[in-house]
N, C-alpha and C positions, 0 to 999 in steps of 0.2 A: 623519536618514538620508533619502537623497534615495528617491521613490517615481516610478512610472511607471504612464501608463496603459497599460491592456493590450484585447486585442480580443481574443473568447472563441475557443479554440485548435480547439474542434469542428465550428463553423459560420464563422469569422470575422467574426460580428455584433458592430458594436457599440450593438445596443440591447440595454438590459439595465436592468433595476429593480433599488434597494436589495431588500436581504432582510435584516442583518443587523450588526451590529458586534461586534468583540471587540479588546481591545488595543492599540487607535486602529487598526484594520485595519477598513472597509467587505468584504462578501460581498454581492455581485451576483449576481442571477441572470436568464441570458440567456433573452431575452423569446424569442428564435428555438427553441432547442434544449433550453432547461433547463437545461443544466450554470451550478453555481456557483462563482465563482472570487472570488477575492481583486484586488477593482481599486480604487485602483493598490494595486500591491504594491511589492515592493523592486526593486532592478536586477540582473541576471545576477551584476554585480559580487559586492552586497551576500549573495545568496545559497551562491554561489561560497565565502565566507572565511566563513560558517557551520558548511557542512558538515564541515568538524575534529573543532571542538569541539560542536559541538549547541547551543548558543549563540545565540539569533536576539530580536532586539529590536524593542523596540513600546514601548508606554508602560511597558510593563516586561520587561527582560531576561529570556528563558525556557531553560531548560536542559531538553534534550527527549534529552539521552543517555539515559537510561534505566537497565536492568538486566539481567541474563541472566535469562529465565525458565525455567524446565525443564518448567511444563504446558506450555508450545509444542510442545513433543516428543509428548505423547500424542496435542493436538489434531493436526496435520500428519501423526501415524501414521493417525488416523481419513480424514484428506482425502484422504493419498497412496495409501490400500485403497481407496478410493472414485475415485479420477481415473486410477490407473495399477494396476489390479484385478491384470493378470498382468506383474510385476515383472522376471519372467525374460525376458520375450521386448520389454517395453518399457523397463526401465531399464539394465539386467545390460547393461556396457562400455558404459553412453552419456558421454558428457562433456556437462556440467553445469555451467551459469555459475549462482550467486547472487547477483542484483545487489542490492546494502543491505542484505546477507547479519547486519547486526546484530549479533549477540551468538552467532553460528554457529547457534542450536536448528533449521534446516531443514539444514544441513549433517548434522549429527550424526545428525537422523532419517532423512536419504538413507543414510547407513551402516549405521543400524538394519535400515531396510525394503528395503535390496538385498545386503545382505550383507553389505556393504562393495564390491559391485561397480561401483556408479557412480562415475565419475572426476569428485568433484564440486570446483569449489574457489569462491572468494567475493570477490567485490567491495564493500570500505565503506570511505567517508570520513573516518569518525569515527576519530577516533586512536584513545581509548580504548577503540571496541569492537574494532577490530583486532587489535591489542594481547593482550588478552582471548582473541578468538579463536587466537591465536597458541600463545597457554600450554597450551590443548587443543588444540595438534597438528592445528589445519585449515589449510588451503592457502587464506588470504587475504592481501588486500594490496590498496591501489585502484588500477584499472584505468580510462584513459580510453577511454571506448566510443568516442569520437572517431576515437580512431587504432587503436585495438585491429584487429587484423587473424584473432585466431586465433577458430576456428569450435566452436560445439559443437551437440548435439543437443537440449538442453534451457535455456533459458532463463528465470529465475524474478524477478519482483519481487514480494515479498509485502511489501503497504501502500509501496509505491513510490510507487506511481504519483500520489498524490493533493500528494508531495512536488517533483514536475517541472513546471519551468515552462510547456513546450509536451509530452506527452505525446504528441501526435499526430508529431511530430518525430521524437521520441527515440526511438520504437515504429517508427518508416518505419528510421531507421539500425540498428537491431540486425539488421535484415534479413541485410546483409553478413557477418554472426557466426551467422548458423545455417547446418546443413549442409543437402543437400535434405531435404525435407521437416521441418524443423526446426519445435519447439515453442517458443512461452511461454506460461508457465503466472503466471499472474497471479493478485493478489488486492488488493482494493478495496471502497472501502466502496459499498454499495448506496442509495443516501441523496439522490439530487437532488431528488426527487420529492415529498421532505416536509417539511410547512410549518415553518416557523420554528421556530413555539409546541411542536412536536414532538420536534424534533431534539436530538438528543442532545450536551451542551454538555459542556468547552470546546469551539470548532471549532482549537484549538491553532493561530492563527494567526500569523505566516506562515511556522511550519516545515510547515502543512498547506495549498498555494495554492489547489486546486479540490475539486471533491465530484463527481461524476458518477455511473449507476446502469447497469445492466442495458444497457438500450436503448442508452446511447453509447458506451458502454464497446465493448458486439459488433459495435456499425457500426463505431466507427472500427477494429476488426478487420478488419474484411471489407473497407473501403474500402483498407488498406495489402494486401489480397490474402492474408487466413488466413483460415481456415475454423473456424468454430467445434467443436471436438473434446466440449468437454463444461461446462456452467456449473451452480453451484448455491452459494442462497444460505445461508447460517445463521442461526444466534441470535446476535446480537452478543455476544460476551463478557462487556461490561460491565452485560449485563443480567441480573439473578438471575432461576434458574430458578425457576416457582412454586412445581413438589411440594420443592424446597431449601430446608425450612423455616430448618434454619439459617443461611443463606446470605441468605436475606431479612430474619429480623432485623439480623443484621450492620447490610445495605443500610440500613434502615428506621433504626438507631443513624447510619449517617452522616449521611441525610436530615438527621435533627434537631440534629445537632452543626454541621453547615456552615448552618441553618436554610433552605435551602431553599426555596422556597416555594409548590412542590406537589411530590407524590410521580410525575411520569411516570416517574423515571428506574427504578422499582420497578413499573409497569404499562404497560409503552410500548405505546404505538398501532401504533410499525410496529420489533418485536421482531427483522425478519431482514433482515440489512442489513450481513453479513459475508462478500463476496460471491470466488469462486472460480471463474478461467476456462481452461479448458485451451483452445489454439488452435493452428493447425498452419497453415505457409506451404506455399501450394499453387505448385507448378514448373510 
């Protein structure tokens, strides 16, 4: 598969240090700005005849479709009390794009937590989750942002963004698709910032191109001219809670079955790294 070099999308430096390998895939990280990216990575092409099927290769073919989860729905009911507190006067008749909308669980909890009053529908590539989401009666289908002309109020990518090869791009064109004062509501991992030896592996490359945190994530907001509404970071999922006694043996039983060969993944150094931004374009 052919690869290409790439110049980092946030500062357009191209200095930049190894940090890492996964998959025959190198991760860089830019000496300028921090963000880490995948260089070279594949070609628009290569990427492009991915997104189907969930399919993306390296030294070994990875299948990253997934599954419907239904905790999605409790945790997103907890984020969406917390980012959009009075629902009636901020969701209630907004339209509502979800882009990589997955397996629908942020669809279904918009119906949950507005009544059913949000006109929300979904945008994903993946046949199979479309599909899927279909048989539950949500209003998806893929949409190219490219041409897309029609507007809504809310715009969502949760864990998008770390899947797009210029982010800084794709973030400047959705512009045209919000109405005034329009929102995206974004989520992303928190993670540039920590060393190697820390982070939390696989880096599932190259269905996953960059890692960015906090700091780039809000400037390159502000830079395309949004205002930051509201951010806050979590407990990554994949990390067992402590007083979860059961929950960390589990953990502690995989440790020693994949043998491993230290326990971070059960005491991590940098535990909040499941990050959430509400942002609003200023007229």
């Amino acid at each position: 598969m052919k690869l290409i070099e790439v110049s980092c999308y946030n500062c357009n430096s191209d200095d930049y240090a190894y940090f890492d390998s996964e998959n025959g895939y190198n991760l860089v990280k830019c000496k300028k700005c921090g963000l880490l990216y995948v260089n070279p990575r594949p070609t628009l092409e290569s990427i492009s005849q991915a997104l189907p099927t969930g399919v993306h290769n390296g030294e070994k073919p990875i299948n990253f479709t997934g599954r419907y989860d239904e905790k999605k729905i409790n945790k997103y009911l907890r984020v969406l009390k917390e980012f959009y507190p009075d629902w009636t006067s901020e969701l209630s008749g907004k339209k509502w794009l979800d882009i990589g909308c997955g397996y629908g669980e942020l669809l279904e909890t918009l119906k949950i937590y507005s009544n059913d009053t949000v006109k929300a529908k979904g945008s994903e590539p993946n046949v199979a989750k479309a599909q899927f989401d279909r048989t539950k009666n949500l209003d998806v289908s893929f949409l190219n942002m490219e041409t897309l002309t029609d507007k809504f109020d809310v715009i969502s990518l949760l864990n998008v963004y770390s899947h797009i090869p210029d982010p800084v791009k794709y973030l400047d064109g959705l512009k045209k698709n919000l109405n005034p004062n329009g929102e995206i509501f974004l989520q992303t991992g928190h993670s540039a910032h920590i060393p190697a030896k820390h982070y939390f592996k696989p880096y599932q490359m190259p269905d996953h191109l960059s890692f960015a945190n906090r700091e780039i994530v809000e400037n390159i907001f502000r830079k395309l001219g949004f205002e930051i509404v509201h951010t806050n970071i979590y407990r990554n999922e994949f990390f067992p809670f402590k007083f979860n006694f059961y929950r960390f043996c589990k953990e502690v039983v995989k440790v020693i079955l994949r043998r491993r060969k230290n326990f971070r993944g059960l005491i991590p150094k940098y535990p909040r790294q499941d990050m959430f931004i509400r942002s609003r374009l200023l007229n």
